[in-house]
DSSP file (Angstrom, degrees, kcal/mol; ACC not computed):
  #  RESIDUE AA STRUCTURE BP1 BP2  ACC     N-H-->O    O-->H-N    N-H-->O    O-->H-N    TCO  KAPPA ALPHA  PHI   PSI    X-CA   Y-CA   Z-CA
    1    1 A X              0   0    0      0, 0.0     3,-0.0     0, 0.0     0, 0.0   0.000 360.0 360.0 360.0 109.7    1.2   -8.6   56.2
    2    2 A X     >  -     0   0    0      1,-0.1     4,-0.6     4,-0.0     5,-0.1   0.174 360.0-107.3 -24.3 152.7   -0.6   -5.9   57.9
    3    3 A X  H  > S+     0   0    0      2,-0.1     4,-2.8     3,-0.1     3,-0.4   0.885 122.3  60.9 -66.5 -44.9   -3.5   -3.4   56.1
    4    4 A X  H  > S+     0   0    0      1,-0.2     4,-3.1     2,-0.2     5,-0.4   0.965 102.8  37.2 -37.7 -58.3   -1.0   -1.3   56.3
    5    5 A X  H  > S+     0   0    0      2,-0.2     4,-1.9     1,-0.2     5,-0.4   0.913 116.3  58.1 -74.0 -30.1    1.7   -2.8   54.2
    6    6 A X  H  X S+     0   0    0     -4,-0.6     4,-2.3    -3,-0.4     5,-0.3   0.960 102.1  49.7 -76.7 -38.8   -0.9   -4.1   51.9
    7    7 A X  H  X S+     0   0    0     -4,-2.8     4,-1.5     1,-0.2    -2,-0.2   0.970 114.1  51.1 -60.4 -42.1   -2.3   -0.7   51.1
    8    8 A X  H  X S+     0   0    0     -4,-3.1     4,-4.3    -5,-0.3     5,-0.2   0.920 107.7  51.5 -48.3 -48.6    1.3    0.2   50.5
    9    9 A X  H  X S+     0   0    0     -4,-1.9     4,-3.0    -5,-0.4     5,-0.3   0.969 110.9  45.7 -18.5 -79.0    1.7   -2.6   48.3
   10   10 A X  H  X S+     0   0    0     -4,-2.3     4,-3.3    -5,-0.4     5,-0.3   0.989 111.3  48.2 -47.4 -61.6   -1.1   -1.8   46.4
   11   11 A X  H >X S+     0   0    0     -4,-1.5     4,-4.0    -5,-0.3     3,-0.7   0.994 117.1  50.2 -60.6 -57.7   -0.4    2.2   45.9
   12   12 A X  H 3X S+     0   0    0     -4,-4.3     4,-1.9     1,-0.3     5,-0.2   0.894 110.9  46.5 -56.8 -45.0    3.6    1.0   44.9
   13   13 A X  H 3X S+     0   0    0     -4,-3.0     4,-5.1    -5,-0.2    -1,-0.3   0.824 112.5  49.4 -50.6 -46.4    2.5   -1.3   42.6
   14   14 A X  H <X S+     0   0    0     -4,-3.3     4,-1.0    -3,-0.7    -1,-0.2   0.881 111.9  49.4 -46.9 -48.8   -0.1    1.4   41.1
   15   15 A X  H >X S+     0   0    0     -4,-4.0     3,-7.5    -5,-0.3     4,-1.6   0.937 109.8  48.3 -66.1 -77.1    2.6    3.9   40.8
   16   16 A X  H 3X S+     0   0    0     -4,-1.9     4,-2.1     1,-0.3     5,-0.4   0.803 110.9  54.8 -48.1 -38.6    5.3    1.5   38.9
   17   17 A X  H 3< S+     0   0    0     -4,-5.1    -1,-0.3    -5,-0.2    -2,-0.2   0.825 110.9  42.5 -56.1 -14.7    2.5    0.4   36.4
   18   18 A X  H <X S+     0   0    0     -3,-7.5     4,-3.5    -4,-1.0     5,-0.2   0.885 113.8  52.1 -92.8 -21.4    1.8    3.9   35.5
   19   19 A X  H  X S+     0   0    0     -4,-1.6     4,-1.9     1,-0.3    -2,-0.2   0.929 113.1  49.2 -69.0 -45.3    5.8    4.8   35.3
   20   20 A X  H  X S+     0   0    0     -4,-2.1     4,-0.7    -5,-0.3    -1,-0.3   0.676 115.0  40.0 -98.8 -14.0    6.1    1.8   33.0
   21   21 A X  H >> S+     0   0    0     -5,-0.4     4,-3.1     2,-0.2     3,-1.6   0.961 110.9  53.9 -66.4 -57.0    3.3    2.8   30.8
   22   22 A X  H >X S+     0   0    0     -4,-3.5     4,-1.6     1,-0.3     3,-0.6   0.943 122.4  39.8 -34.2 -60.0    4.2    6.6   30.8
   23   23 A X  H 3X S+     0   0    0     -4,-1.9     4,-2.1     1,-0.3     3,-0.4   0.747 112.8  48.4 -49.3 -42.0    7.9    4.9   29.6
   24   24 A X  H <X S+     0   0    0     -3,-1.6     4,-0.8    -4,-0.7    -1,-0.3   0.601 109.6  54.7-138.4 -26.1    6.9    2.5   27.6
   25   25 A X  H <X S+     0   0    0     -4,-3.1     4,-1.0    -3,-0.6    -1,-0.3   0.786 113.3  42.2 -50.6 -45.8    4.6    5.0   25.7
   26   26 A X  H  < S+     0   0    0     -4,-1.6    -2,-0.3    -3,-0.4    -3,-0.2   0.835 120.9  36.4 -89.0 -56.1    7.2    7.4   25.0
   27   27 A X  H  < S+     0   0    0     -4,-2.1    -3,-0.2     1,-0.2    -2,-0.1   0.904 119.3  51.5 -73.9 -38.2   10.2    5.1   24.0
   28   28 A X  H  < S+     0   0    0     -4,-0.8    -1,-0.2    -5,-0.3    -2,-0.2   0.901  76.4 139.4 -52.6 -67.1    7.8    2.6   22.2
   29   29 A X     <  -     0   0    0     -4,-1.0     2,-0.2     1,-0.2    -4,-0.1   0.394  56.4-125.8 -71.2 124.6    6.1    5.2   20.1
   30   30 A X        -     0   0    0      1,-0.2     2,-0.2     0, 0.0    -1,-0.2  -0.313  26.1-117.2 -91.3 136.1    5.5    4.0   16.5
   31   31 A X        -     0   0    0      1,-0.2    -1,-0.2    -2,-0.2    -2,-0.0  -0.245  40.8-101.9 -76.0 117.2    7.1    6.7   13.8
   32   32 A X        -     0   0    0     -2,-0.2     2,-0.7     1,-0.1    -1,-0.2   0.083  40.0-130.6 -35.0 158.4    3.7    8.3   11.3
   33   33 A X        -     0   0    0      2,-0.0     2,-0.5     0, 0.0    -1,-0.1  -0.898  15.8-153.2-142.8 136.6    3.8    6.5    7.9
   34   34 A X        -     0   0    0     -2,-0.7     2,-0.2     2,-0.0     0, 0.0  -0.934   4.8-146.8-120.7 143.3    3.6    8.6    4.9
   35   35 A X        -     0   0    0     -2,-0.5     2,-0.4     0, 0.0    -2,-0.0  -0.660  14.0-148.1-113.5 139.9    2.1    7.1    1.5
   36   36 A X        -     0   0    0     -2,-0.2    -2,-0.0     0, 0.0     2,-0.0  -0.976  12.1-121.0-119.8 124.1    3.4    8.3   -1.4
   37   37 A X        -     0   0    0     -2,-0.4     2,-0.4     2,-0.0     0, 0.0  -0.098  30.5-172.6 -58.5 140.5    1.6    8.7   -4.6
   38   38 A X        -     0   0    0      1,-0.1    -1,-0.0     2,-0.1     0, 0.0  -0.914  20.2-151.5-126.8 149.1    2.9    6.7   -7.7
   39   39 A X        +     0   0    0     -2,-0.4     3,-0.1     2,-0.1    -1,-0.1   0.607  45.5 141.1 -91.2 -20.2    1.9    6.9  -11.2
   40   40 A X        -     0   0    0      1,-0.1     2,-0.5     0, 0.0    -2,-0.1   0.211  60.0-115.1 -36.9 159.0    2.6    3.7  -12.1
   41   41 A X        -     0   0    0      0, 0.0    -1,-0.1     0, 0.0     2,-0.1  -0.855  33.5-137.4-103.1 108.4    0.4    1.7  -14.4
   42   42 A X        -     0   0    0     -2,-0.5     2,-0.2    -3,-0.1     0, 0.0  -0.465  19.3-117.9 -68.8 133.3   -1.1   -1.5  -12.2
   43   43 A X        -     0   0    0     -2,-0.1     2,-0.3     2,-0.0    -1,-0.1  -0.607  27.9-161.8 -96.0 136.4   -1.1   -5.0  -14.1
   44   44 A X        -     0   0    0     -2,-0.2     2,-0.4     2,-0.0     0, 0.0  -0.816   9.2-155.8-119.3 159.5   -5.3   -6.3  -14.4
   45   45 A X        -     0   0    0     -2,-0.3     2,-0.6     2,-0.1    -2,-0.0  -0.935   8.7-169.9-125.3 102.1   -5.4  -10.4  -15.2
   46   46 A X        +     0   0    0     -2,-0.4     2,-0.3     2,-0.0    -2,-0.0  -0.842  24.7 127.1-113.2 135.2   -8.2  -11.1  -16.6
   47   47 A X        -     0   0    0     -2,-0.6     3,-0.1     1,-0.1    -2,-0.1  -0.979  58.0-108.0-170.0 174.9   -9.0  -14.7  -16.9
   48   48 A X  S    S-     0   0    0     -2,-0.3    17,-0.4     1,-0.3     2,-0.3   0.746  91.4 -11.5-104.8   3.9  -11.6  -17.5  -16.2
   49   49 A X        -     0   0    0     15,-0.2     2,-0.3     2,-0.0    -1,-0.3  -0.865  63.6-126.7-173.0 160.9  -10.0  -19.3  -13.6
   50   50 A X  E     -A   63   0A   0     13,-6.3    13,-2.5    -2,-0.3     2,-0.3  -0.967  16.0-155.1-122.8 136.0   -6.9  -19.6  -12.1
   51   51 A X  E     -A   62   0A   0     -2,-0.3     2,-0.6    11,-0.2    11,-0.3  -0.875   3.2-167.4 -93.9 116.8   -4.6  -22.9  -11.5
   52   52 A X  E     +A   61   0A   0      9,-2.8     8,-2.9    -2,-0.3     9,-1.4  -0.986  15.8 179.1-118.5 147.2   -2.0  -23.3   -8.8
   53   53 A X  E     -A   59   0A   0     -2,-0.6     6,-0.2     6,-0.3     2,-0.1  -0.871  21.4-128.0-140.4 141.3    0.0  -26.3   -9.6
   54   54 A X    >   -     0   0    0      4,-1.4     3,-1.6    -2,-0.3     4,-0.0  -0.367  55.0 -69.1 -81.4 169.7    3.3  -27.9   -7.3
   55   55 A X  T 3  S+     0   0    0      1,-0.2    -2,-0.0     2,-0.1    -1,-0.0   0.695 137.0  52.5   7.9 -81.5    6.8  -28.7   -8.8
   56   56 A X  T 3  S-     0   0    0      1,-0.0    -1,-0.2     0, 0.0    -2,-0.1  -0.360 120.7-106.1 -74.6  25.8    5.5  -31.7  -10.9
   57   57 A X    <   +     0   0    0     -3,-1.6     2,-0.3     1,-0.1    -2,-0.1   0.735  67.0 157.1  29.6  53.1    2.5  -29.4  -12.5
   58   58 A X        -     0   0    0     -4,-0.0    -4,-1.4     1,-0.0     2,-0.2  -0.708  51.6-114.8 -88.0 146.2   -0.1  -31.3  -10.2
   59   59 A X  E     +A   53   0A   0     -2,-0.3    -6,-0.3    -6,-0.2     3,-0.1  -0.565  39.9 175.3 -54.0 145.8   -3.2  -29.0   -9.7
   60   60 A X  E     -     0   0A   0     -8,-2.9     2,-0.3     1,-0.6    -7,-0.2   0.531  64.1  -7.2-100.8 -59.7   -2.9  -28.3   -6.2
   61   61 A X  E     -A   52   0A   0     -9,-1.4    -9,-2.8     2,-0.0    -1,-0.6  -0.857  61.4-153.5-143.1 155.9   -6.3  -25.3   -5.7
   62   62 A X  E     -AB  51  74A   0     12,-1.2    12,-1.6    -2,-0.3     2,-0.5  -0.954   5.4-163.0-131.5 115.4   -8.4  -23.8   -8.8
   63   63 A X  E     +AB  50  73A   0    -13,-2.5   -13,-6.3    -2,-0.3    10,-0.2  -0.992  40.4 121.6-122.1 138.5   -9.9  -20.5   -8.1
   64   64 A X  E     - B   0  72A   0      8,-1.7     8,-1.8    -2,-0.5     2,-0.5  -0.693  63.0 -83.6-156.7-158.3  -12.3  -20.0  -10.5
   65   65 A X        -     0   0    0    -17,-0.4     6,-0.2     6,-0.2     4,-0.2  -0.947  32.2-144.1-142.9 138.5  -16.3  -19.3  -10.6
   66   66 A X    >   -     0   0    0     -2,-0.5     3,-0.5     2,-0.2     4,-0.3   0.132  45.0 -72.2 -78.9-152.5  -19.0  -21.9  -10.3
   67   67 A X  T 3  S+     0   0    0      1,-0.3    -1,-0.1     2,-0.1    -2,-0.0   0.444 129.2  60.3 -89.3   6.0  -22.6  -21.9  -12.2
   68   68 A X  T 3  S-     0   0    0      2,-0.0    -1,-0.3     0, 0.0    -2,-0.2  -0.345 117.1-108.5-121.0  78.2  -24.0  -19.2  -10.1
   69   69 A X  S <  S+     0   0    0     -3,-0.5    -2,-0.1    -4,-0.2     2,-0.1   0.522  74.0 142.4  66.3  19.9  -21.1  -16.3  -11.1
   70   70 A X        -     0   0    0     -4,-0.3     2,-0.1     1,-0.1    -1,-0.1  -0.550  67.0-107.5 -87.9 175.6  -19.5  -16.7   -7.3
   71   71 A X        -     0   0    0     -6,-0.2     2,-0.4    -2,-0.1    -6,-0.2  -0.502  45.6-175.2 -74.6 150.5  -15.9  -16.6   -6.6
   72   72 A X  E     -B   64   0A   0     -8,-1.8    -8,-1.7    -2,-0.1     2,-0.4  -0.961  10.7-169.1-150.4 131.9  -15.0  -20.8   -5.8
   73   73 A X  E     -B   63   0A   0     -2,-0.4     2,-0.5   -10,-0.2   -10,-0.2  -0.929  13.4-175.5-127.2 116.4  -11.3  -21.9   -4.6
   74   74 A X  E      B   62   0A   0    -12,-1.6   -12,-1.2    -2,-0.4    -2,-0.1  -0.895 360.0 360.0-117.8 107.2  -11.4  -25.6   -4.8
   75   75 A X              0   0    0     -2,-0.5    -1,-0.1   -14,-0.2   -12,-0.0   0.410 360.0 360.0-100.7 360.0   -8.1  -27.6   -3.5
């Protein structure tokens, strides 16, 4: 392969990455997302640790907080 055919090379290659961007930009392009406000009332849990337990009510993880007031999730 010649410089010649390799600078061609090069340039075609250049062109078809930007054609497949241009494309790929346009067909691709992800649709806006619109948030809607709601009035609903949101559920709070307040409680002093939390348990998650399998099937057979084994503890599995504990999130709770140890003796200096952090969050602690203990499996």
């Amino acid at each position: 392969m010649n410089k010649k055919q390799q600078a061609l090379t090069i340039i075609l290659a250049l062109i078809a990455g930007l054609v497949g961007w241009v494309a790929s930009s346009q067909l691709l392009r992800k649709q806006p997302v619109v948030v809607e406000k709601t009035s609903q009332i949101q559920t709070v849990f307040v409680a002093e640790g939390f348990q998650l337990v399998d099937a057979d009510k084994k503890t599995r993880a504990t999130l709770r907080l140890d003796a200096y007031g952090r969050a602690c999730l203990a499996c």
